[in-house]
N, CA, C and O atoms as a DFTB+ gen file, in Angstrom:
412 C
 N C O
     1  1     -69.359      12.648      15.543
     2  2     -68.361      11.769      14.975
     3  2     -69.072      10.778      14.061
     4  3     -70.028      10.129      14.483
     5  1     -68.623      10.653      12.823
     6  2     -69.471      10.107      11.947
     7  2     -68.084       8.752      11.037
     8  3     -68.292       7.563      10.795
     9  1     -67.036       9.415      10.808
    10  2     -66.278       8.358      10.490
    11  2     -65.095       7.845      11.237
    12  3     -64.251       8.663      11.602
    13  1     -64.975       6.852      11.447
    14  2     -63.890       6.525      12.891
    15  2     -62.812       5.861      11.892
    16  3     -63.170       5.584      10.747
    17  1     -61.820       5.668      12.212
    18  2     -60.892       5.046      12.243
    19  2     -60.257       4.042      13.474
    20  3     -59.297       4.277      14.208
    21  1     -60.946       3.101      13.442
    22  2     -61.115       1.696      14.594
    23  2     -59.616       1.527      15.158
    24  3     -59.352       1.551      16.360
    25  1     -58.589       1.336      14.040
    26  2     -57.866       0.548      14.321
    27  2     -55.900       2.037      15.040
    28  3     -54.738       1.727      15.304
    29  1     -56.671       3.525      15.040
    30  2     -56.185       4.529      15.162
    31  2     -56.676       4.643      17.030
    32  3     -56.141       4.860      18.117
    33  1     -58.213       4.289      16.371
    34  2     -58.394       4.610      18.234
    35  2     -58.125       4.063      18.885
    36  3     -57.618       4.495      19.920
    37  1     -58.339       2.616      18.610
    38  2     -57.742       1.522      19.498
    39  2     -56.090       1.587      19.481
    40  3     -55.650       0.702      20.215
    41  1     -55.089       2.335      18.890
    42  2     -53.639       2.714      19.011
    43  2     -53.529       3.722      20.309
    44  3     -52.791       3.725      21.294
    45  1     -54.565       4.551      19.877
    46  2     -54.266       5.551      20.965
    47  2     -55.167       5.313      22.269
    48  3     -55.464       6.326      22.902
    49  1     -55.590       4.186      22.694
    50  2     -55.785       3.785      24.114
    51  2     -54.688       3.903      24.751
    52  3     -53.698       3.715      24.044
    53  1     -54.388       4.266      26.371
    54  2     -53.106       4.322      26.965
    55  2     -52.920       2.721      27.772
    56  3     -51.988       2.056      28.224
    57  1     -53.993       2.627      27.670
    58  2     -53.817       0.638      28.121
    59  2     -54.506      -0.050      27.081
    60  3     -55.619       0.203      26.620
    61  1     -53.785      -0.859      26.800
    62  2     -54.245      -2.221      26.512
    63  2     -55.365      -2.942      27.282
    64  3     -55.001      -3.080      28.450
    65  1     -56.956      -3.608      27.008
    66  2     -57.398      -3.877      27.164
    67  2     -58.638      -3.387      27.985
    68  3     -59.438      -4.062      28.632
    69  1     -58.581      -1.909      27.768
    70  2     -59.316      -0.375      28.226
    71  2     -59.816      -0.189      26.807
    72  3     -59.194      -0.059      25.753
    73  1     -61.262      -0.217      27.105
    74  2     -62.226       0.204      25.847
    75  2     -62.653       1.498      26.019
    76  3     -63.101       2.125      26.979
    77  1     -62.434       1.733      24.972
    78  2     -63.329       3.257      24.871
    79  2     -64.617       3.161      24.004
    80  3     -64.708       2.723      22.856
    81  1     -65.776       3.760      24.953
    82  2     -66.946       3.812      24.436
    83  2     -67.115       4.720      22.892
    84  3     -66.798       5.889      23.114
    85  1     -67.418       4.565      21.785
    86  2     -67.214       5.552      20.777
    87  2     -68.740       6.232      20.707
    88  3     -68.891       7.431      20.943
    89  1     -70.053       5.202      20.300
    90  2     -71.157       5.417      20.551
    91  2     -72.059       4.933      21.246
    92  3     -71.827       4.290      22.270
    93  1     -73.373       5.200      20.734
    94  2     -74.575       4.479      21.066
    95  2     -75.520       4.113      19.862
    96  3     -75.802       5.216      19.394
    97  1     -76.066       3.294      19.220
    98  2     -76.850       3.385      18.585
    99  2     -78.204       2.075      19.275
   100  3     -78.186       0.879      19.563
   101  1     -79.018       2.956      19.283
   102  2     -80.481       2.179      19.633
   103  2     -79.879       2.032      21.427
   104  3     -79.370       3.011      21.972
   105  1     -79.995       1.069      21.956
   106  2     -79.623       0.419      23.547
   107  2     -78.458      -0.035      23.500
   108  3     -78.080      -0.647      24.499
   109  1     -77.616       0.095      22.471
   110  2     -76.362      -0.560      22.817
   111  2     -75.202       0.225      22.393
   112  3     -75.125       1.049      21.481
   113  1     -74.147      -0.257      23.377
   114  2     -72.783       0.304      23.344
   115  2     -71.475       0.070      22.037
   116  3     -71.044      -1.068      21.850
   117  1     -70.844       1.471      21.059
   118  2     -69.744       0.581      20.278
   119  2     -68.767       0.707      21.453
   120  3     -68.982       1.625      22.244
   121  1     -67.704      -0.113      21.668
   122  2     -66.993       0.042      22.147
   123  2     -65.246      -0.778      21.376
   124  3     -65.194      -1.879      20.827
   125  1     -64.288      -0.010      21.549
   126  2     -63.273      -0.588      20.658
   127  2     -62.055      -0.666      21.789
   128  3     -61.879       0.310      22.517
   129  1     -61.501      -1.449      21.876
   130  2     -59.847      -1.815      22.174
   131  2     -58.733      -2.522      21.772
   132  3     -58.767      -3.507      21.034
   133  1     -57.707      -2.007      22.274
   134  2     -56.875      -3.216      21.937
   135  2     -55.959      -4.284      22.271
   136  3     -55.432      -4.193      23.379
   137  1     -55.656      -5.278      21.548
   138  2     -55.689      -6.653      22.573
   139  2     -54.144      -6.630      22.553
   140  3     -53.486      -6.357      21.549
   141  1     -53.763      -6.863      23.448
   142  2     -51.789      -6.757      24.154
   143  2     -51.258      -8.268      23.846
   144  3     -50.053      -8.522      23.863
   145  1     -52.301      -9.301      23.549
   146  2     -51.342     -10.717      24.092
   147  2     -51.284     -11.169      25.765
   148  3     -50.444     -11.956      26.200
   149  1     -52.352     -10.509      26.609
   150  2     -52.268     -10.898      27.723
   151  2     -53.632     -11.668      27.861
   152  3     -54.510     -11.577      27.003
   153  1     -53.757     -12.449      29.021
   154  2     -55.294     -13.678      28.775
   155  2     -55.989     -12.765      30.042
   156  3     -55.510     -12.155      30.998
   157  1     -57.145     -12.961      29.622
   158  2     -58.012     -12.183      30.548
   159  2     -58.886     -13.117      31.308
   160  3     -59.348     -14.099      30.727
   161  1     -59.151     -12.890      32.568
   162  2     -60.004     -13.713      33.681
   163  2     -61.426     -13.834      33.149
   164  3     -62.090     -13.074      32.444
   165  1     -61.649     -14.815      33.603
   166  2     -63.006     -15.576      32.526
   167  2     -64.213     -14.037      33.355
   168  3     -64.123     -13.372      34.387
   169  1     -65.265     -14.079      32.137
   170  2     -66.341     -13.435      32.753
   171  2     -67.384     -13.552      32.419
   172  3     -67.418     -14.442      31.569
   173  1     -68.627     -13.019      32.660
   174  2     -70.318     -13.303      31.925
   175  2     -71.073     -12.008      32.225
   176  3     -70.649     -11.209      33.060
   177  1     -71.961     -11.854      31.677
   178  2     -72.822     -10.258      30.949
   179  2     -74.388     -10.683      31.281
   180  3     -74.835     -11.779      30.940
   181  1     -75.186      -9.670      32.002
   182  2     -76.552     -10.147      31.627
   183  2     -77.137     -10.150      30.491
   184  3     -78.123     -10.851      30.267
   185  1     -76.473      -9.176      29.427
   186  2     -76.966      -9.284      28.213
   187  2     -75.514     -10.332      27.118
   188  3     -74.387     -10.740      27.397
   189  1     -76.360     -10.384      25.913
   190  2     -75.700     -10.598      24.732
   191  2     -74.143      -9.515      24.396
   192  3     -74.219      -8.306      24.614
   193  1     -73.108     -10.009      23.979
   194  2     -73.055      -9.415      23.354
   195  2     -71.807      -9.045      21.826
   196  3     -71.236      -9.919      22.479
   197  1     -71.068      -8.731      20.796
   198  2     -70.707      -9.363      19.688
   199  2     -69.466      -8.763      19.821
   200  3     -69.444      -7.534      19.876
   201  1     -68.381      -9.412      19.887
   202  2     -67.085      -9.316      19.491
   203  2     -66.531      -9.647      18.097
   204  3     -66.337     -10.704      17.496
   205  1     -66.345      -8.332      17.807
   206  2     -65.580      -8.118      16.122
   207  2     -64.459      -7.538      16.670
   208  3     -64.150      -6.737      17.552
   209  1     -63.596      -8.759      15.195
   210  2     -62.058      -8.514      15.397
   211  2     -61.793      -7.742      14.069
   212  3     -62.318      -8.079      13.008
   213  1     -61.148      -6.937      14.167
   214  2     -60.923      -5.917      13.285
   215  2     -59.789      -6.288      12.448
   216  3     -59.788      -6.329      11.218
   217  1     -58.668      -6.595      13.366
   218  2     -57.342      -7.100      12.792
   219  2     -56.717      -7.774      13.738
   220  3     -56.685      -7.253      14.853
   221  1     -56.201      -8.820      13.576
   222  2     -54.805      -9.800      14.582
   223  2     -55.853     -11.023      14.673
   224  3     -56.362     -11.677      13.763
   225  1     -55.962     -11.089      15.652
   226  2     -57.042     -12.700      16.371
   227  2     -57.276     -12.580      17.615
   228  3     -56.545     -11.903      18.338
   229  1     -58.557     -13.355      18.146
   230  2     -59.180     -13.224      19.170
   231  2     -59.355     -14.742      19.800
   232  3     -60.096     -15.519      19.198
   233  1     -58.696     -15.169      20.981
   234  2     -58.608     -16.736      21.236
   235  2     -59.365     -16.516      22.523
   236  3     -58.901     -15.858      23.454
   237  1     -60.454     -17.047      22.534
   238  2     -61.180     -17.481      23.445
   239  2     -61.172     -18.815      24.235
   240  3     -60.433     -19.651      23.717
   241  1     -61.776     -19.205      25.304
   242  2     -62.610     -20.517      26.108
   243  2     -63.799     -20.220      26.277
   244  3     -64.228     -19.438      27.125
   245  1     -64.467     -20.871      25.419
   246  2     -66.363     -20.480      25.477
   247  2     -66.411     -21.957      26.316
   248  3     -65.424     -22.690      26.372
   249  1     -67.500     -22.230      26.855
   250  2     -67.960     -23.583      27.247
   251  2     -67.441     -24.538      27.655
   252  3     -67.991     -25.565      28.051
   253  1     -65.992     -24.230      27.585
   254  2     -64.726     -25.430      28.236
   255  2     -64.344     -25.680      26.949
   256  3     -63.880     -26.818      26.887
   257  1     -64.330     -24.994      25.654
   258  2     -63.899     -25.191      24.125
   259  2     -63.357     -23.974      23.838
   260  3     -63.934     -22.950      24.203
   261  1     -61.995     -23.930      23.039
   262  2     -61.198     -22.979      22.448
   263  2     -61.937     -22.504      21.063
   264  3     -62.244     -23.256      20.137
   265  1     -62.129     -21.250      21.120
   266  2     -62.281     -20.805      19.346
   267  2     -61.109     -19.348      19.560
   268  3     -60.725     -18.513      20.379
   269  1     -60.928     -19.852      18.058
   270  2     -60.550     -18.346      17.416
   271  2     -61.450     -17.464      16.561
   272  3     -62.475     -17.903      16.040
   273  1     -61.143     -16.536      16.467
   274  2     -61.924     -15.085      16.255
   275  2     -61.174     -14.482      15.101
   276  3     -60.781     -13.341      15.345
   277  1     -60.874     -14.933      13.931
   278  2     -59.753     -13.911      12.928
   279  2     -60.590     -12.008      13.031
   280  3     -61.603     -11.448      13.451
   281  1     -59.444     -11.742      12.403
   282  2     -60.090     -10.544      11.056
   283  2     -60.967     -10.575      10.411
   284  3     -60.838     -11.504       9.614
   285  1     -61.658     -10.174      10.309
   286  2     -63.190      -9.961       9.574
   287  2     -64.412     -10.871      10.508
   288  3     -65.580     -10.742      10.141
   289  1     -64.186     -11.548      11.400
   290  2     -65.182     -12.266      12.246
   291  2     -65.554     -12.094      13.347
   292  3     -64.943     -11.407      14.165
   293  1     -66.672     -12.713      13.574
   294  2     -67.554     -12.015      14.432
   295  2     -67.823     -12.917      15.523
   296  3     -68.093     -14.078      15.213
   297  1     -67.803     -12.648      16.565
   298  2     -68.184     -14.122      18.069
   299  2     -69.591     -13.102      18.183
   300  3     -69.653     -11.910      17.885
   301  1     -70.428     -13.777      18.590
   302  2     -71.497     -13.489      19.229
   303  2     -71.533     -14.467      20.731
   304  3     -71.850     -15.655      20.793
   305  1     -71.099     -13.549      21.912
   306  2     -71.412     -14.324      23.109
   307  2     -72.841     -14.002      23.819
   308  3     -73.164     -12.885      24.225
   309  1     -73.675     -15.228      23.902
   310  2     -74.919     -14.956      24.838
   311  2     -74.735     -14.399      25.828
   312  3     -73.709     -14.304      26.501
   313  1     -76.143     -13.826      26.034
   314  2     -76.297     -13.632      27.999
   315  2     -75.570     -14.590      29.125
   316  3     -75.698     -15.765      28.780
   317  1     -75.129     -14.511      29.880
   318  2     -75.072     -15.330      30.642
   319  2     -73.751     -16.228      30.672
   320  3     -73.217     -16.675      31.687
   321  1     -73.345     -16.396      29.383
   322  2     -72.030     -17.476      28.858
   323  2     -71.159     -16.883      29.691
   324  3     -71.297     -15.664      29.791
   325  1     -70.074     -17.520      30.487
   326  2     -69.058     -17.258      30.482
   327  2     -67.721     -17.585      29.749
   328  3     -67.409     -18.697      29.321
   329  1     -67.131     -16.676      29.687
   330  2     -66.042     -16.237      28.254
   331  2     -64.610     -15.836      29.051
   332  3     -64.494     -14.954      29.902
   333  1     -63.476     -16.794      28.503
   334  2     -62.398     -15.826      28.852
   335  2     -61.477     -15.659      27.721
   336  3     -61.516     -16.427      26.760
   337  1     -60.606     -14.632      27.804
   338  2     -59.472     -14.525      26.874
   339  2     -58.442     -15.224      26.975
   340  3     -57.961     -15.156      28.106
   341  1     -57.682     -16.119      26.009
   342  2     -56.960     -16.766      26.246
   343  2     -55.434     -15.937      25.614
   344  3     -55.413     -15.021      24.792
   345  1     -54.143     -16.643      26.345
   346  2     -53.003     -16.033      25.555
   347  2     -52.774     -15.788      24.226
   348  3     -52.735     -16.735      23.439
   349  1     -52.650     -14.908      23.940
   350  2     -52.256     -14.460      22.086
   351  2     -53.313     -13.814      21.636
   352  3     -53.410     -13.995      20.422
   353  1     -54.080     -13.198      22.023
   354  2     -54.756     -12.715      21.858
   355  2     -54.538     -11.159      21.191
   356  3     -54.622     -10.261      22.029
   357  1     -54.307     -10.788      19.992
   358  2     -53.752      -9.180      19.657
   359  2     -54.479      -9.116      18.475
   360  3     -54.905      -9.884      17.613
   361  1     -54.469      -7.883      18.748
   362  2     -55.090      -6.891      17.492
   363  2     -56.122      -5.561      18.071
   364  3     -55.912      -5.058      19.175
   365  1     -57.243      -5.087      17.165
   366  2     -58.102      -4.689      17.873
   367  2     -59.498      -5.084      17.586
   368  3     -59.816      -5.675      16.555
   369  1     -60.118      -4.829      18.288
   370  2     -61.168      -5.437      18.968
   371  2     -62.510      -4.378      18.826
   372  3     -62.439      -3.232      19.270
   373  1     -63.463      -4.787      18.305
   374  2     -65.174      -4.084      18.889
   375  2     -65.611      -4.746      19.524
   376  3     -65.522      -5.962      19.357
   377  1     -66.334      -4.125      20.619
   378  2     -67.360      -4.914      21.550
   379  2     -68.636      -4.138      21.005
   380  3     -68.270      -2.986      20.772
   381  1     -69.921      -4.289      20.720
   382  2     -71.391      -4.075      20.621
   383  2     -71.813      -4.882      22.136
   384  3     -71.383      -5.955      22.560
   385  1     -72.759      -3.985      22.725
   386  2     -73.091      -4.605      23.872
   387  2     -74.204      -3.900      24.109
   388  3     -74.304      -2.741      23.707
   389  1     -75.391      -4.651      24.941
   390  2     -76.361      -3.585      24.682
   391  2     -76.462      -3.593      26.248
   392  3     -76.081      -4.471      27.021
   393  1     -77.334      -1.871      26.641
   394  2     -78.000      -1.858      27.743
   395  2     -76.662      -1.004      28.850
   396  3     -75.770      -0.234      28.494
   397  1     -77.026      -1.568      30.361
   398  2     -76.556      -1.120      31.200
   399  2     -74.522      -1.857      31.389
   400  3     -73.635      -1.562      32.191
   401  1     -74.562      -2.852      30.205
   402  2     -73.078      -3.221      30.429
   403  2     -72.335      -2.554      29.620
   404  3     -71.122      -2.589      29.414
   405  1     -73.244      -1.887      29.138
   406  2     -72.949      -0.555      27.581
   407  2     -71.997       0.502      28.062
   408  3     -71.330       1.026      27.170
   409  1     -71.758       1.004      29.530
   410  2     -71.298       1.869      29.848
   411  2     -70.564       2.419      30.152
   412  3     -70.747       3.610      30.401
């Protein structure tokens, strides 16, 4: 598989907020989904890792602080941070993640 269509695969997930792994390149995972508008329970990663929003917006709580995430932008969450999704959250989504949370 060499050319994807991101915003096709992430349609044809049968849940919302179920990633599908597409590749691997080097130690880390692509992974794509898509976001319903539901807030997700805070969490943290031993590794790094980069949330690209493809299309809609991505509303986070990093650090006890709200950001948004448009279209075309990129969050980079550290190791360790804990991150949750906040309400309104839609569109779809890449995760890059490297290593064993890759999977």
């Amino acid at each position: 598989m060499n050319v994807v269509d991101l915003q096709d695969k992430a349609a044809e997930l049968p849940d919302a907020w179920s990633s599908l792994l597409l590749g691997r390149v080097g130690g880390a995972g692509v992974k794509v989904l898509r976001m319903d508008g539901r807030p997700m329970a805070p969490e943290s990663h031993d590794t790094a890792e980069a949330l690209l929003v493809m299309d809609g917006v991505l509303r986070l709580t990093v650090h006890g602080g709200e950001v948004e995430v448009h279209a075309g932008e990129m969050y980079l969450v550290e190791a360790g941070v804990e991150h949750a999704v906040r309400p309104g959250s839609r569109g779809t989504l890449v995760i890059v993640e490297h290593g064993s949370a890759a999977g």
